[in-house]
SEMI-144893 format. One record per residue: x, y, z of N, C-alpha, C in turn. Coordinates in Angstrom, 3 decimals, m for minus. Each point is the difference from the previous one (the first is absolute). Layout:
# SEMI-144893
+----------+----------+----------+----------+----------+----------+----------+----------+----------+
|   n_east |  n_north |     n_up |  ca_east | ca_north |    ca_up |   c_east |  c_north |     c_up |
+----------+----------+----------+----------+----------+----------+----------+----------+----------+
|        X |        Y |        Z |        X |        Y |        Z |        X |        Y |        Z |
...
+----------+----------+----------+----------+----------+----------+----------+----------+----------+
END
This chain:
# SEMI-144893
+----------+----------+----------+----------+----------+----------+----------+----------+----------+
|   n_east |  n_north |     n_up |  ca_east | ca_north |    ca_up |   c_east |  c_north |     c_up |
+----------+----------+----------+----------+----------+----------+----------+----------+----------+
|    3.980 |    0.120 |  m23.070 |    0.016 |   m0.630 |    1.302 |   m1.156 |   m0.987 |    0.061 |
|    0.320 |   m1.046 |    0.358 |   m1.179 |   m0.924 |   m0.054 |   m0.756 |   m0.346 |    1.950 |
|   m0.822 |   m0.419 |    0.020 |   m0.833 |   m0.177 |    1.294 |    1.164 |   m0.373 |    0.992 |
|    0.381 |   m0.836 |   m0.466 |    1.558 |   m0.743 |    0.910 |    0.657 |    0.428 |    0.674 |
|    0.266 |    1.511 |   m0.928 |    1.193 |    0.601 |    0.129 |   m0.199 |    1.061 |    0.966 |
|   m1.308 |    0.390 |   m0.476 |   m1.005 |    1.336 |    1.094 |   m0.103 |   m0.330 |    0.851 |
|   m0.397 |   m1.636 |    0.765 |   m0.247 |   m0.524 |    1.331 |    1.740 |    0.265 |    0.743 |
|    0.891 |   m0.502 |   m0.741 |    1.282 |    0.283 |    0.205 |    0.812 |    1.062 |    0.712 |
|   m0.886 |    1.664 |   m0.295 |    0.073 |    1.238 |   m0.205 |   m0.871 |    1.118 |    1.289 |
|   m0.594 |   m1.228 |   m0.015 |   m1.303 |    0.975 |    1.221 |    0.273 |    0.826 |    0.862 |
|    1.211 |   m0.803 |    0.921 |    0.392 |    0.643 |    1.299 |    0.901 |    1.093 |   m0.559 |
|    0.620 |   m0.615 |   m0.977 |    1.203 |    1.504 |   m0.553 |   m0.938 |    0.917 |   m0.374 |
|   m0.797 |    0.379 |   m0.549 |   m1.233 |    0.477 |   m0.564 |   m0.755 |    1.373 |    1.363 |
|   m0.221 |   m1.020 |    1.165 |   m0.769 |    0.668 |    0.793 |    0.903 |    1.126 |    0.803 |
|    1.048 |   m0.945 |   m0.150 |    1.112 |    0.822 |    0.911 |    0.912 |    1.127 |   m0.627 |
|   m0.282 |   m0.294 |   m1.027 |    0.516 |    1.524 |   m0.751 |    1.367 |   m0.484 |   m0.428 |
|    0.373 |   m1.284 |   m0.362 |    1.633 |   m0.770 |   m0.373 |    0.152 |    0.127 |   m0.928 |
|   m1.248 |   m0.168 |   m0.957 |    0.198 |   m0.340 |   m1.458 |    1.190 |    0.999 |   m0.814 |
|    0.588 |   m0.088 |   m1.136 |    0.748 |    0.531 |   m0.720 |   m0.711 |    0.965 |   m1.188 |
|   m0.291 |    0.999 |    0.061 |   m0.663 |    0.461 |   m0.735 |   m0.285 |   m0.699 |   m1.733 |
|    0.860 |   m0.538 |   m0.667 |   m0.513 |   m0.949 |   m0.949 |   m0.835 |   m1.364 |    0.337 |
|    0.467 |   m0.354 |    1.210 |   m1.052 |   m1.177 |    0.450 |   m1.432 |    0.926 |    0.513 |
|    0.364 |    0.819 |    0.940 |   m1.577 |    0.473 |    0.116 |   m0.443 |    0.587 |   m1.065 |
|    0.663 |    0.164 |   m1.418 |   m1.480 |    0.379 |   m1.305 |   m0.389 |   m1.284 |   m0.252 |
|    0.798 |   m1.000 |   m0.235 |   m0.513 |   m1.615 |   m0.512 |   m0.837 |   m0.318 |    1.232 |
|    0.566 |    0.228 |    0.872 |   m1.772 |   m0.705 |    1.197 |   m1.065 |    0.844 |   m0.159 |
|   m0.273 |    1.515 |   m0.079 |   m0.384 |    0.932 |   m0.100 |   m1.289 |   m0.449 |   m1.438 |
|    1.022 |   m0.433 |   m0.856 |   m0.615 |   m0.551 |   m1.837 |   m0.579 |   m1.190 |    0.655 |
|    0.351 |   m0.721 |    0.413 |   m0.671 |   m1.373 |    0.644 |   m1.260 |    0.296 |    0.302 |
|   m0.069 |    0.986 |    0.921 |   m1.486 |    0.237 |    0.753 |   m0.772 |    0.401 |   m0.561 |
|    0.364 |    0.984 |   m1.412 |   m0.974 |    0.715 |   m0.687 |   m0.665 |   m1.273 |   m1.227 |
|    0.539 |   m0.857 |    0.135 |   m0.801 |   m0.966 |   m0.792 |   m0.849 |   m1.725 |    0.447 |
|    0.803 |    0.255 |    1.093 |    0.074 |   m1.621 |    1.322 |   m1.564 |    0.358 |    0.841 |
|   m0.869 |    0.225 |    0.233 |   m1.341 |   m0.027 |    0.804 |    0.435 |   m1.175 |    1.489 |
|    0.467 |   m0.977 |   m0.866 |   m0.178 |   m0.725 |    1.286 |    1.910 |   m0.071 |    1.351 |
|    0.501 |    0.636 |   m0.934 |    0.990 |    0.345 |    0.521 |   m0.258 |    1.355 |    0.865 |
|   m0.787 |    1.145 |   m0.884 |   m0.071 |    0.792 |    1.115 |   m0.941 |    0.087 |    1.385 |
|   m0.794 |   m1.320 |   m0.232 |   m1.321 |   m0.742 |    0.961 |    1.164 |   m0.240 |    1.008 |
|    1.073 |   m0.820 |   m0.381 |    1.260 |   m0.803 |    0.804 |    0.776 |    0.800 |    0.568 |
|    0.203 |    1.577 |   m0.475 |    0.614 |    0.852 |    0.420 |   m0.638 |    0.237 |    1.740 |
|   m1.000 |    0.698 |   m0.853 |   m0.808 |    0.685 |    1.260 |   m0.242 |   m0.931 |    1.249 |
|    0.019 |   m1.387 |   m0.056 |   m0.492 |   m1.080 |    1.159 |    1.633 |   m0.077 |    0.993 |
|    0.795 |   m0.076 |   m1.204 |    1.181 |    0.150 |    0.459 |    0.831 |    1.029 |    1.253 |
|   m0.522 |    1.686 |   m0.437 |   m0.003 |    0.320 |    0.527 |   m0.731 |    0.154 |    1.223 |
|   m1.355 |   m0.141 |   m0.077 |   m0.489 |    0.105 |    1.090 |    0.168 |   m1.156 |    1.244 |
|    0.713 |   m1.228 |   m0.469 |    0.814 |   m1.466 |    0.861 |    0.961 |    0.861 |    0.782 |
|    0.757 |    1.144 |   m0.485 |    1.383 |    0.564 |    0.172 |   m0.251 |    0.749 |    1.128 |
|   m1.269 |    0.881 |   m0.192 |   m0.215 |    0.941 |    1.084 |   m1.009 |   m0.594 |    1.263 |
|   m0.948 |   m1.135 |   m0.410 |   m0.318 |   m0.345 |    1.155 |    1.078 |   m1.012 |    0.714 |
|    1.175 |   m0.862 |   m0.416 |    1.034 |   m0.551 |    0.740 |    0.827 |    0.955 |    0.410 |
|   m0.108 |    1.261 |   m0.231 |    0.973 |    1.262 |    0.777 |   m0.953 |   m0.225 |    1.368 |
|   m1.595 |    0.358 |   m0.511 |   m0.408 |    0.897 |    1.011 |   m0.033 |   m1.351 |    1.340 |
|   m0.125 |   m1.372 |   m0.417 |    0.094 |   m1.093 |    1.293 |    1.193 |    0.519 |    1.009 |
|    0.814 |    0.332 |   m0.512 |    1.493 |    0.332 |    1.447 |   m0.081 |    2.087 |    0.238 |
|   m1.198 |    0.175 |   m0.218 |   m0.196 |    1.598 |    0.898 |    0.116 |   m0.432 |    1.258 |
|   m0.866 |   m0.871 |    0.916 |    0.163 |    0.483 |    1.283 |    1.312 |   m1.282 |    0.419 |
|    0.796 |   m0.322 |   m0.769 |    0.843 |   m1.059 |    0.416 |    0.629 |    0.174 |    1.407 |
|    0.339 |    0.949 |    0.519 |    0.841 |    0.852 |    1.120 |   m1.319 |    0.338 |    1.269 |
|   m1.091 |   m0.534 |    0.192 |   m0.789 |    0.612 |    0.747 |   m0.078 |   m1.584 |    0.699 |
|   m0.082 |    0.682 |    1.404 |   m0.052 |   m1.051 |    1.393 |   m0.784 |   m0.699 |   m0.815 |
|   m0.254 |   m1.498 |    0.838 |   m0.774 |   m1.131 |    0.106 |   m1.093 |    0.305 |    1.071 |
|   m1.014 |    0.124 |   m0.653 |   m1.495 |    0.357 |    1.402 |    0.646 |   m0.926 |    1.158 |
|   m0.763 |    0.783 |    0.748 |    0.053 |   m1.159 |    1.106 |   m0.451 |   m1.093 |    0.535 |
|   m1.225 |   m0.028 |   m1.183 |   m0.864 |   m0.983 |    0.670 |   m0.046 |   m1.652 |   m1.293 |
|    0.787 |    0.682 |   m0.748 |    0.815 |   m0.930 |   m0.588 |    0.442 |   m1.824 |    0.690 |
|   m0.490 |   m0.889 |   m0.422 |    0.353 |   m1.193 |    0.763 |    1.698 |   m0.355 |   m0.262 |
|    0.720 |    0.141 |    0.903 |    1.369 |   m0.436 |    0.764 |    0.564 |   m1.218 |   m1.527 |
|   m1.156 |   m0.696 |   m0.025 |    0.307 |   m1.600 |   m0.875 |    0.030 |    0.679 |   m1.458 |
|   m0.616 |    0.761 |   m0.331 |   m0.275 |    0.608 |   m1.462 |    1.523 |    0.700 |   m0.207 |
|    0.176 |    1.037 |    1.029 |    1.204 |    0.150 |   m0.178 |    1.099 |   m0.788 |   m0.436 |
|    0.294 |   m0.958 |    1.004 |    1.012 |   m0.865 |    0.031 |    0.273 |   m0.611 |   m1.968 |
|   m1.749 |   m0.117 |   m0.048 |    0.321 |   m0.852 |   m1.341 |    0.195 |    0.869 |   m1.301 |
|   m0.232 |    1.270 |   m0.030 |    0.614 |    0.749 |   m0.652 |    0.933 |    0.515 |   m0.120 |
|    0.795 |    0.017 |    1.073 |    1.711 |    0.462 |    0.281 |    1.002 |   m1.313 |   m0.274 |
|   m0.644 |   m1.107 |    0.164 |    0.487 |   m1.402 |   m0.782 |   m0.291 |    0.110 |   m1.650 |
|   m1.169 |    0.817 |   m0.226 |    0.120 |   m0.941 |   m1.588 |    0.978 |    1.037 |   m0.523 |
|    0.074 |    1.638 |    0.469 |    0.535 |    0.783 |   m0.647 |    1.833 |   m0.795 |    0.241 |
|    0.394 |   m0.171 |    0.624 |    1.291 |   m0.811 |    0.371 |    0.557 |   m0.961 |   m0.938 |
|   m0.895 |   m0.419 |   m0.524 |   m0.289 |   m1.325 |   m0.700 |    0.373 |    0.304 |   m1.636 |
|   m0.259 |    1.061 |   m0.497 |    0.167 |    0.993 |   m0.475 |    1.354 |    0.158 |   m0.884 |
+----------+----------+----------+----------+----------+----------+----------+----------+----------+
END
């Protein structure tokens, strides 16, 4: 498996997709790649802090929130 192919693989990888012959070849990848498994780990941790941004997605808007801020965020999400 070459670097290419591992960047290719990540998300199948984290998520538990891989095919057990592909996860020994990514698996062999890492045990010799340093900077692939540097790429691993950053990777994942991108994965879990863009989970953790939409925790409070479902929780009111304060109230003291400006009216205009609103507006322009319910436009860009629209926009979308």
């Amino acid at each position: 498996m070459t670097c290419r192919e591992f960047a290719d693989f990540m998300s199948d990888y984290l998520s538990g997709e891989l095919s057990a012959e592909c996860r020994t070849q990514f698996e062999q990848h890492l045990s010799v790649c340093p900077n692939c498994v540097s790429y691993l780990a950053l990777y994942s941790q991108t994965v879990k802090m863009g989970k953790r941004a939409y925790d409070g997605e479902q929780e009111a808007v304060p109230t003291d929130m400006p009216e205009e801020l609103v507006k322009a965020i319910m436009e860009a999400r629209r926009r979308r």
